[in-house]
VOTOR-568141 format. One line per 3 residues: number of its first residue (from 1); for each residue x, y, z of C-alpha. Coordinates in nm, 2 decimals, always signed. Each point is the difference from the previous one (the first is absolute). Layout:
<atoms>
NUM	X,Y,Z ~ ...
</atoms>
This chain:
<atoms>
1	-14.28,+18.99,+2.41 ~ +0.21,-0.29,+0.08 ~ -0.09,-0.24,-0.26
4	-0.08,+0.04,-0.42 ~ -0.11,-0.17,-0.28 ~ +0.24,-0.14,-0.22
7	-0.11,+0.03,-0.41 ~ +0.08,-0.20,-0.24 ~ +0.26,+0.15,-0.16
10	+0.25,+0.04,+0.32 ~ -0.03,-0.36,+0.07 ~ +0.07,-0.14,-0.31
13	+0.30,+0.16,-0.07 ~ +0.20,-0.16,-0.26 ~ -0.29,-0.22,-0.12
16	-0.05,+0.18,-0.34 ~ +0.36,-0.27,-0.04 ~ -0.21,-0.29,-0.10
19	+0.27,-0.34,+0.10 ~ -0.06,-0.29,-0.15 ~ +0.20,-0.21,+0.21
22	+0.13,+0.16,+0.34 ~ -0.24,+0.12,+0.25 ~ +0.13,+0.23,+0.29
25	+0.25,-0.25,+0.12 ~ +0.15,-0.15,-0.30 ~ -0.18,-0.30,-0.19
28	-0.20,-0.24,+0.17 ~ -0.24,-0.33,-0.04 ~ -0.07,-0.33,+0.08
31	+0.37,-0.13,-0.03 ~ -0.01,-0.23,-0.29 ~ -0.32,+0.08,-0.15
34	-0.01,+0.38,+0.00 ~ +0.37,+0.04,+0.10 ~ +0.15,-0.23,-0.26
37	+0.35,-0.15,-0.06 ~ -0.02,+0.18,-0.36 ~ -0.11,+0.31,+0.15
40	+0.25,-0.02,+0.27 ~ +0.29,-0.01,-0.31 ~ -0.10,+0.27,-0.17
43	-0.03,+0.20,+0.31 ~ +0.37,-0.06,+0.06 ~ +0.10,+0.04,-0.39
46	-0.18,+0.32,-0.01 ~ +0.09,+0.13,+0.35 ~ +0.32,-0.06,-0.05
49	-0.01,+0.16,-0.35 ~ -0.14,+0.28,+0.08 ~ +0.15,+0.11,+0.34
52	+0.34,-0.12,-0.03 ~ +0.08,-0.15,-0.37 ~ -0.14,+0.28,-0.24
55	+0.38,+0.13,-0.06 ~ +0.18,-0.34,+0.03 ~ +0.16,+0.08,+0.34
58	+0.29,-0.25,+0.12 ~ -0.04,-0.15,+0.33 ~ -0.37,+0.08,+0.05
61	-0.10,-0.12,+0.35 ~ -0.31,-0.12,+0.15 ~ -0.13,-0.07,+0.32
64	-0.29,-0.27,+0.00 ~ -0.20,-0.13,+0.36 ~ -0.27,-0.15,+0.05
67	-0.27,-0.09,+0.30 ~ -0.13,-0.36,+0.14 ~ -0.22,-0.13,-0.28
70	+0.05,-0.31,-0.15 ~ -0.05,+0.15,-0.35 ~ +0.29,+0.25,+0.08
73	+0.30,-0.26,-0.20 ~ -0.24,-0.08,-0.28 ~ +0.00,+0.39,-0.08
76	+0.32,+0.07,+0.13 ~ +0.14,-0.21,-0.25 ~ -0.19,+0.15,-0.30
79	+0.04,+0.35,+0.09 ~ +0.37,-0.04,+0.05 ~ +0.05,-0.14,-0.31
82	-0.14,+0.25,-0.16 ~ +0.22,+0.21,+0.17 ~ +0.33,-0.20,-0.15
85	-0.15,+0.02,-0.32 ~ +0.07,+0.35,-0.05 ~ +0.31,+0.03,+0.20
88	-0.08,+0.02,+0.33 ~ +0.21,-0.15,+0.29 ~ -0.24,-0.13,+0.24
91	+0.11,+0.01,+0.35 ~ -0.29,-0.18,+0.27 ~ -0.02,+0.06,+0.34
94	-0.25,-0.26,+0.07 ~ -0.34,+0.07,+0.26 ~ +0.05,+0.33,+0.11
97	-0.23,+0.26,+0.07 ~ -0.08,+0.25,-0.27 ~ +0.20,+0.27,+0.11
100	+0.30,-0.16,+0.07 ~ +0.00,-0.03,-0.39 ~ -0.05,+0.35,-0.01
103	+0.29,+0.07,+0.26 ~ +0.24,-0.25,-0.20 ~ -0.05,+0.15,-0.31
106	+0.25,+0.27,+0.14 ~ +0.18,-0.20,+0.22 ~ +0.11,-0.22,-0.29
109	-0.03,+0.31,-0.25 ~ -0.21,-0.18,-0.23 ~ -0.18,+0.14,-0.31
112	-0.35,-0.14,+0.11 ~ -0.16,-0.20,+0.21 ~ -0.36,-0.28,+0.02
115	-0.18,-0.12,+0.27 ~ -0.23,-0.32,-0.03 ~ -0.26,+0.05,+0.22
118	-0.40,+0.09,-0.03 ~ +0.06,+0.13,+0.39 ~ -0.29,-0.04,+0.20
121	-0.20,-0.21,-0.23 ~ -0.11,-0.41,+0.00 ~ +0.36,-0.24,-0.04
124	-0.24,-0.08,-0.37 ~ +0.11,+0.37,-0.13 ~ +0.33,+0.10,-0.06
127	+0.12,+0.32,-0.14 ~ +0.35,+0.14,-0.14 ~ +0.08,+0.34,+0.02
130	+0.29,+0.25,-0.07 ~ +0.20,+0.26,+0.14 ~ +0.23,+0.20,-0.18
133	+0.37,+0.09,+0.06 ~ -0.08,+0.25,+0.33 ~ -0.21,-0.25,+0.14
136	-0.34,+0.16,-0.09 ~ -0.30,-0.18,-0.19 ~ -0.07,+0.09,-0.37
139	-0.17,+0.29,-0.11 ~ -0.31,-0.05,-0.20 ~ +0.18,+0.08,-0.40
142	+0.27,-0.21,+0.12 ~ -0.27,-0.34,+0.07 ~ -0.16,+0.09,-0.30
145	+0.29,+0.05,-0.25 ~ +0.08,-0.35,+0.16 ~ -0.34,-0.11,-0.10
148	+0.04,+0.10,-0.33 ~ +0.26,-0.28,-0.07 ~ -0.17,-0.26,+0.24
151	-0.28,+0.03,-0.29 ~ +0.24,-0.03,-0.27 ~ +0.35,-0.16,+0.14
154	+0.16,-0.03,-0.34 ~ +0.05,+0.39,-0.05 ~ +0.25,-0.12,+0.23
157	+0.31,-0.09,-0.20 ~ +0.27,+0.00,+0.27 ~ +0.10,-0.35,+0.00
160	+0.33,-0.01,+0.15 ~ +0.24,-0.33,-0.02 ~ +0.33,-0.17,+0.13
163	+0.10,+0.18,+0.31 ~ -0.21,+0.28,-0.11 ~ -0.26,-0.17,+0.21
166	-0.11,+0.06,+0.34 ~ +0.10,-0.22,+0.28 ~ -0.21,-0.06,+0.30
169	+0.21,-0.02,+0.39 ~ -0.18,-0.10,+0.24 ~ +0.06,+0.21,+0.37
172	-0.20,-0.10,+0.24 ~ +0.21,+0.12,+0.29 ~ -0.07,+0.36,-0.15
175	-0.29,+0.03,+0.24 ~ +0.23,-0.01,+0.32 ~ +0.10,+0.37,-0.19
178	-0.36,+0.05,+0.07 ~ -0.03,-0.10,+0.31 ~ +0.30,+0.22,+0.17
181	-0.11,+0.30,-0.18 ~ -0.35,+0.01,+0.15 ~ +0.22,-0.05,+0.32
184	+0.13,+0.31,-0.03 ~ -0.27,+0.19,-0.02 ~ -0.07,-0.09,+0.33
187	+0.16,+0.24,+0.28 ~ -0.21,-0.24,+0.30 ~ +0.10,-0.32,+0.17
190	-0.28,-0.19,-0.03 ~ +0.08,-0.20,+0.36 ~ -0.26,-0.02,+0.16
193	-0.24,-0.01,-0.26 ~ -0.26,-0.30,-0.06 ~ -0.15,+0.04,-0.32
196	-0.23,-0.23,-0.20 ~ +0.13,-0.05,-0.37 ~ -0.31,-0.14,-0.27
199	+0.21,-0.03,-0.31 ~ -0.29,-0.13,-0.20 ~ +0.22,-0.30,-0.10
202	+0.14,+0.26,-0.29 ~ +0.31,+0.15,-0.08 ~ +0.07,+0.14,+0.40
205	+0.00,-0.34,+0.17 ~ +0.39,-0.03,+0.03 ~ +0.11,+0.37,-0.06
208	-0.25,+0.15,+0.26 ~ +0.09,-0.27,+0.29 ~ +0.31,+0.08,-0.02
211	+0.05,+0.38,+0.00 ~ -0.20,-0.02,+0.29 ~ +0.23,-0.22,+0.20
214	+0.26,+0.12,-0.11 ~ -0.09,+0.35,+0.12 ~ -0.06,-0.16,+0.35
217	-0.41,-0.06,-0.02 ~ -0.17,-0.30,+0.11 ~ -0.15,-0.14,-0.34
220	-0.31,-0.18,+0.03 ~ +0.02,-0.12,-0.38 ~ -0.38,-0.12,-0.17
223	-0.10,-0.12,-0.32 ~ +0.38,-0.02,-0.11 ~ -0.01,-0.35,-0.11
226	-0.08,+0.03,-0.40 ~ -0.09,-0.29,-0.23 ~ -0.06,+0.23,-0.28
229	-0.37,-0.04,+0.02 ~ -0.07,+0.16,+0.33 ~ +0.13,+0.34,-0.04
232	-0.28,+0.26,+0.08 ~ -0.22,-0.26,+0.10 ~ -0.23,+0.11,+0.32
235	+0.34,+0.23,+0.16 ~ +0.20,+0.24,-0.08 ~ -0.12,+0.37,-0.05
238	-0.31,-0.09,-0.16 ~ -0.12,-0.24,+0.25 ~ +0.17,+0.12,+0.36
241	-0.27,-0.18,+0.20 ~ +0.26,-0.32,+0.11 ~ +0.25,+0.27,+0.04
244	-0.24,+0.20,+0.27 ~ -0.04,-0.34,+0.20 ~ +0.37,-0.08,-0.04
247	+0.12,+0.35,+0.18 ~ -0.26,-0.04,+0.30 ~ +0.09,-0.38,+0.03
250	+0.36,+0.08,+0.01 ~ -0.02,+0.36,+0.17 ~ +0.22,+0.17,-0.18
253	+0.08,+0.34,-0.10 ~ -0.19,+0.00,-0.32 ~ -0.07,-0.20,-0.32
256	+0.12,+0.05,-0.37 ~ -0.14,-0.10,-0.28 ~ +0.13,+0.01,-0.37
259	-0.14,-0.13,-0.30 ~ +0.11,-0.26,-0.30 ~ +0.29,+0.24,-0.10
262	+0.05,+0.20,+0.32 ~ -0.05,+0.37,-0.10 ~ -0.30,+0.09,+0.20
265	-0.06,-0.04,+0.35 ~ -0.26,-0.01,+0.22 ~ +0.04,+0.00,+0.42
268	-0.17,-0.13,+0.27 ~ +0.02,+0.17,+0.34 ~ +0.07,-0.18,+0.32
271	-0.35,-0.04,+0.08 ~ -0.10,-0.19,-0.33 ~ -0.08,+0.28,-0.14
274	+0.07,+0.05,-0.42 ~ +0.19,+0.34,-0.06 ~ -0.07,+0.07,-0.36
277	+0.22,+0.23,-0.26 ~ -0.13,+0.32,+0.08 ~ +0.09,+0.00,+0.37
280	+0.34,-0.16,-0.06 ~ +0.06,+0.29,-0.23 ~ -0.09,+0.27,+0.21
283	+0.15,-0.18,+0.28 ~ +0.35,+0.00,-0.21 ~ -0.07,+0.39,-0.13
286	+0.02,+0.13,+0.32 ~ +0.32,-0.24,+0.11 ~ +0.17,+0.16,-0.28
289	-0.13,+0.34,+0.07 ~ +0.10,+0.00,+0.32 ~ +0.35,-0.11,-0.10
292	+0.00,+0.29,-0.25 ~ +0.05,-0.28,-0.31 ~ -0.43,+0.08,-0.15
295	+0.08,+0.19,-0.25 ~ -0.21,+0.31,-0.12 ~ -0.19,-0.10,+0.36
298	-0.23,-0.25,-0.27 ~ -0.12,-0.31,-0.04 ~ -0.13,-0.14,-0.33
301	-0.30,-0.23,+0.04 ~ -0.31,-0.08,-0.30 ~ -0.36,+0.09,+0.02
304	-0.08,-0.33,+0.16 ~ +0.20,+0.12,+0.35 ~ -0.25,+0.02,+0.27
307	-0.11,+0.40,+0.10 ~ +0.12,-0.14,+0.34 ~ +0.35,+0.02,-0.12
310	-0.06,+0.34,-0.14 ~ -0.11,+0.18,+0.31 ~ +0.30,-0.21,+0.23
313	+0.23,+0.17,-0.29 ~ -0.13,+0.35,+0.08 ~ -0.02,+0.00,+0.36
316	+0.43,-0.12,-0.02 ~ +0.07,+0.23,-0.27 ~ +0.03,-0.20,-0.27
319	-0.11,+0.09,-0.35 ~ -0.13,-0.30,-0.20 ~ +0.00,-0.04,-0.40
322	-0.29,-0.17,-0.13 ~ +0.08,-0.19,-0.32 ~ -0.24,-0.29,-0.18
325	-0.03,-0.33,+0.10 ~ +0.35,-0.19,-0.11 ~ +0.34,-0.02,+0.12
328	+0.11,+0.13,-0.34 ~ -0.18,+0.33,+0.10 ~ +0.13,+0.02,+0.32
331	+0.32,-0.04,-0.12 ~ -0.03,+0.27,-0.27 ~ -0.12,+0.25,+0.26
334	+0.30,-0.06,+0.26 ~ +0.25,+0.05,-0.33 ~ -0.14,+0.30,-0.17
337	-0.01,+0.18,+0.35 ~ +0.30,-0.18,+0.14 ~ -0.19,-0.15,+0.34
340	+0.12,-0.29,+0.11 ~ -0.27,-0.20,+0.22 ~ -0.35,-0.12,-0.18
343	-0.23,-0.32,-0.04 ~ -0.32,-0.12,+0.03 ~ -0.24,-0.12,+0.24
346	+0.08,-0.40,-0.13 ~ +0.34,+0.03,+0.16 ~ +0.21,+0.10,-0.30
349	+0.19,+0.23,+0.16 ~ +0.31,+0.19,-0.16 ~ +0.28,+0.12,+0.17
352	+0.17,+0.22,-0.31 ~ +0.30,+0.04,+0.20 ~ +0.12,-0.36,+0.03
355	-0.20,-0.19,-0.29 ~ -0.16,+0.06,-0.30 ~ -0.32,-0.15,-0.01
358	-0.22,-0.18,+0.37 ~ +0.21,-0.16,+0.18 ~ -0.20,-0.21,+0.29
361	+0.33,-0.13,+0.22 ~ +0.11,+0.33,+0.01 ~ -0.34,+0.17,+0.08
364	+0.00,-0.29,+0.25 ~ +0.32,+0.12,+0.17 ~ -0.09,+0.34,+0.01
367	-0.33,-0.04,+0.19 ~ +0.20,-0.20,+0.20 ~ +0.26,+0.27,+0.10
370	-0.30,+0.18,+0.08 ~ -0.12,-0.21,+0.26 ~ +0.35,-0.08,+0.18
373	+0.18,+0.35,-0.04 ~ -0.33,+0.18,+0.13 ~ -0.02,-0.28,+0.28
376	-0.42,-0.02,-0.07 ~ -0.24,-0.31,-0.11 ~ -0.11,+0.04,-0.34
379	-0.39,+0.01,+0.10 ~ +0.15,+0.41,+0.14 ~ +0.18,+0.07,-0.34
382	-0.26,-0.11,-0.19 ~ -0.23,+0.28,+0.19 ~ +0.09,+0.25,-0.16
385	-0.24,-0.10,-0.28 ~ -0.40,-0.03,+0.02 ~ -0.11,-0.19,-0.22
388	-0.32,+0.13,-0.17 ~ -0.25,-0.29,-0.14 ~ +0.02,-0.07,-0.41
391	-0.32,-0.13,-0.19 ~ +0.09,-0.14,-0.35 ~ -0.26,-0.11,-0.23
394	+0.02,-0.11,-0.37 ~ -0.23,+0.14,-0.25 ~ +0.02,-0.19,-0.29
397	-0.05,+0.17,-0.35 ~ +0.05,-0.07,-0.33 ~ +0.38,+0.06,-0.07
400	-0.02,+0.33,-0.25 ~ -0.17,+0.16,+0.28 ~ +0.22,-0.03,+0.30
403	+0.14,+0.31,-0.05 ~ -0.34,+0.20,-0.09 ~ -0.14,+0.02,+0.34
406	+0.07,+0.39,+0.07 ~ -0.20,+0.08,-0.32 ~ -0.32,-0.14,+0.16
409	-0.17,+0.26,+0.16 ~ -0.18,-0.19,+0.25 ~ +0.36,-0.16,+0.11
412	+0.17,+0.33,+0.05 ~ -0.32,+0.14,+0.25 ~ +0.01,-0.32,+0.21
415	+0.39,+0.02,+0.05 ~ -0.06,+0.38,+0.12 ~ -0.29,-0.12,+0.23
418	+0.19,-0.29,+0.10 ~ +0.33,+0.24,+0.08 ~ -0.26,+0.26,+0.17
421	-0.07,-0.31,+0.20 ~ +0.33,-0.05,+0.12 ~ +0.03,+0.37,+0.08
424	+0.38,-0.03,+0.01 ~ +0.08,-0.31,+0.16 ~ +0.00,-0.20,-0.28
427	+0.07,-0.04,-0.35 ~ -0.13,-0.16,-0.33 ~ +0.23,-0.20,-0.19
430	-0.13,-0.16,-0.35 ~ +0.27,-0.20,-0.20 ~ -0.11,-0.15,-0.37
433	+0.21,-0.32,-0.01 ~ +0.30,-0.02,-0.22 ~ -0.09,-0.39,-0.12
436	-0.36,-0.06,+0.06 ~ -0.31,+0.15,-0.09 ~ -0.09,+0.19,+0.33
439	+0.00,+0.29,+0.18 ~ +0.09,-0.02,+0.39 ~ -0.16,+0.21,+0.29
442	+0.19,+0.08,+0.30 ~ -0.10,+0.26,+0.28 ~ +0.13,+0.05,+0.31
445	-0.05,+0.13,+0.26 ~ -0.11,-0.06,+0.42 ~ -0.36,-0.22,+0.01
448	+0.04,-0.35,-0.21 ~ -0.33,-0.04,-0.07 ~ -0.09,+0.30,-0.10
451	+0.29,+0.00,-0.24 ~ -0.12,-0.36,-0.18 ~ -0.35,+0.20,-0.02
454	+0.13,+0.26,-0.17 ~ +0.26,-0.20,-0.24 ~ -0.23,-0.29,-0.10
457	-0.30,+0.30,-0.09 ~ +0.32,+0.16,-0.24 ~ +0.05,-0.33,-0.13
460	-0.32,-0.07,-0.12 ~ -0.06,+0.36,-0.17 ~ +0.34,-0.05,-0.14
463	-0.16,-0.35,-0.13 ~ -0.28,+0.11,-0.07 ~ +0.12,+0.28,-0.23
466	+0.28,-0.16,-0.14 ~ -0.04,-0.37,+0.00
</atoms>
């Protein structure tokens, strides 16, 4: 059949790893409140500790940006002096997107590097996360041994002094490095092309603007005014709907749309259309298959990719790797079998070959080579996808029993009735969240209504059984 149900046990992945203060994207809250000037120190004296400071190292170097929000100085200047504290020389490149820190890390050859950001979230949140000396996040032991001394910072002892101390440098032109290596990625001249830029008043609304131009496109530039309170706030990926009305009003090309720290992307096609991850990733599979640079033929994408994608993979002869949800698992996948192209149906797209972690400018400016080197509208591209409907509905449980449902006998008939149902166009999909108490029902598949029959009955067994 085309479609499965996902257990328990393959989704959470890695959740046996119980972190007290990172989540799946590094450590995030209500800056201030939740995300703390205190906590903000630490997370900088025992970051740096652990990843760079352990042996004493001379001339340890790290790379610290940061997004739009107003909180980002009041926990930039916390985390980087815990940083100094144990040695660290902090260089900071200022608003940039997330992976332009991860790119600078080895441009600059620094030991580590932090972004502060909480990505697609409310300007309120703010978030700080790490990346270590190849550019990749952290791996679980590594946040938790840093944990470990968050909860008890005095079992650090490192207290260097005089000119033992790090220095912070301040290299804001360090993002036109940025900039002119995502320009030469590209082999198009974008002349020609009118394109529609939502930068979601985040950490794209110079960088983005100007690759464009500067690769010959007609920029259309939104939302790329910040204020530090406006980031994320009705635009950008999350909220493309003045982004769809800005392409039609303008006539251009197409539209794209990054969020607060400008690794995802999401598209909108000439006609107003919203292109979502899953079809830009196929879309850019086959591009690179057919320029022999797909590797293994395969594209990594998580449980939550749309069957759509699935069958457009198989009738262009491309395998696809199905990982959990998280870019951390994606990620994992495309190194332990050395692929190089994966994401997920938010627009986090990873491009292995030129970046280590999403990079939404340069997903941006692939799609976009797409569209001028094939000579087609991006409504045809897009085609190659069908988009089956998803149906999610919450079941909420009490928390001990999110991951129970399979025992229940009742639940396992229904979900074989449900997939009989389907009869192989379709698929169940049931997810226990990782941070509240309930379990979440997706199915797909080709009639909508009878999919939210079908998902909101499972939901209320589940409930029933379970809650």
């Amino acid at each position: 059949m085309i479609g499965y149900t996902v257990h328990s046990g393959y989704v959470l992945k890695g959740a046996s790893l119980v972190r007290k203060y990172f989540g799946t994207d590094g450590v995030r809250g209500i800056a201030n409140t939740e995300l703390t000037c205190e906590l903000a120190y630490k997370l900088g004296r025992a970051g740096g500790y652990v990843l760079a400071q352990k042996e004493h190292k001379d001339n340890v170097k790290v790379v610290v940006g940061k997004d739009t929000r107003i909180s980002g100085d009041l926990l930039q200047s916390s985390l980087e002096a815990g940083l100094m504290s144990v040695g660290c020389d902090v260089v900071s490149v200022g608003v940039i997107p997330t992976p332009g820190v991860a790119y600078l890390i080895k441009k600059l050859d620094a030991d580590l590097g932090v972004v502060i950001s909480a990505s697609h979230n409310p300007f309120e949140y703010n978030g700080i996360k790490f990346f270590n000396e190849d550019g990749y996040k952290l791996d679980d032991e590594i946040e938790l041994e840093i944990e470990s001394y968050i909860d008890d910072i005095s079992k650090i002892t490192y207290y260097p002094i005089g000119a033992e101390l790090g220095n912070k440098i301040s290299m804001h032109e360090a993002t036109r490095d940025y900039i002119d290596y995502l320009k030469t990625i590209v082999d198009e001249d974008f002349t020609g092309l009118k394109v529609v830029l939502d930068c979601a008043n985040g950490a794209s609304f110079d960088i983005a603007p100007k690759v464009y131009a500067e690769l010959g496109a007609e920029v259309v530039a939104i939302n790329n005014h910040p204020d530090g309170l406006n980031i994320n706030d009705k635009c950008g990926s999350t909220h493309p709907e003045s982004l769809c009305k800005a392409v039609v009003a303008n006539e251009a090309d197409l539209g794209l749309a990054y969020d607060g720290d400008a690794d995802r992307l999401i598209a909108v096609d000439e006609n107003g259309n919203v292109i979502d991850g899953d079809h830009i990733m196929i879309m850019s599979a086959l591009f690179l298959k057919e320029k022999k640079k797909l590797k293994n033929d395969t594209l990594v994408v998580t449980v939550m990719s749309n069957i759509g994608l699935g069958i457009a993979a198989k009738n262009n002869g491309i395998n696809t790797a199905t990982t959990a949800v998280g870019d951390r698992y994606v990620l994992e996948e495309m190194k332990k079998n050395g692929y190089n192209l994966g994401g997920e149906q938010s627009g986090h797209m990873i491009l292995l070959d030129y970046n280590t972690t999403g990079d939404g400018i340069l997903s941006s400016l692939l799609l976009s080579s797409i569209v001028k080197e094939k000579r087609m509208q991006l409504s045809q591209a897009a085609a190659i996808m069908t988009q089956y409907p998803q149906v999610l509905v919450n079941a909420k449980v009490q928390n001990g029993n999110k991951n129970r449902y399979m025992e229940v006998d009742e639940v396992k008939v229904e979900i074989e009735r449900i997939e009989d149902i389907l009869d192989g166009e379709g698929r169940v999909l049931i997810r226990p969240s990782g941070t509240e108490p309930l379990v979440r029902v997706m199915l797909e598949g080709k009639e909508e209504g009878q999919l939210k029959e079908l998902a909101t009955n499972l939901a209320d067994l589940i409930v029933e059984k379970l809650g």
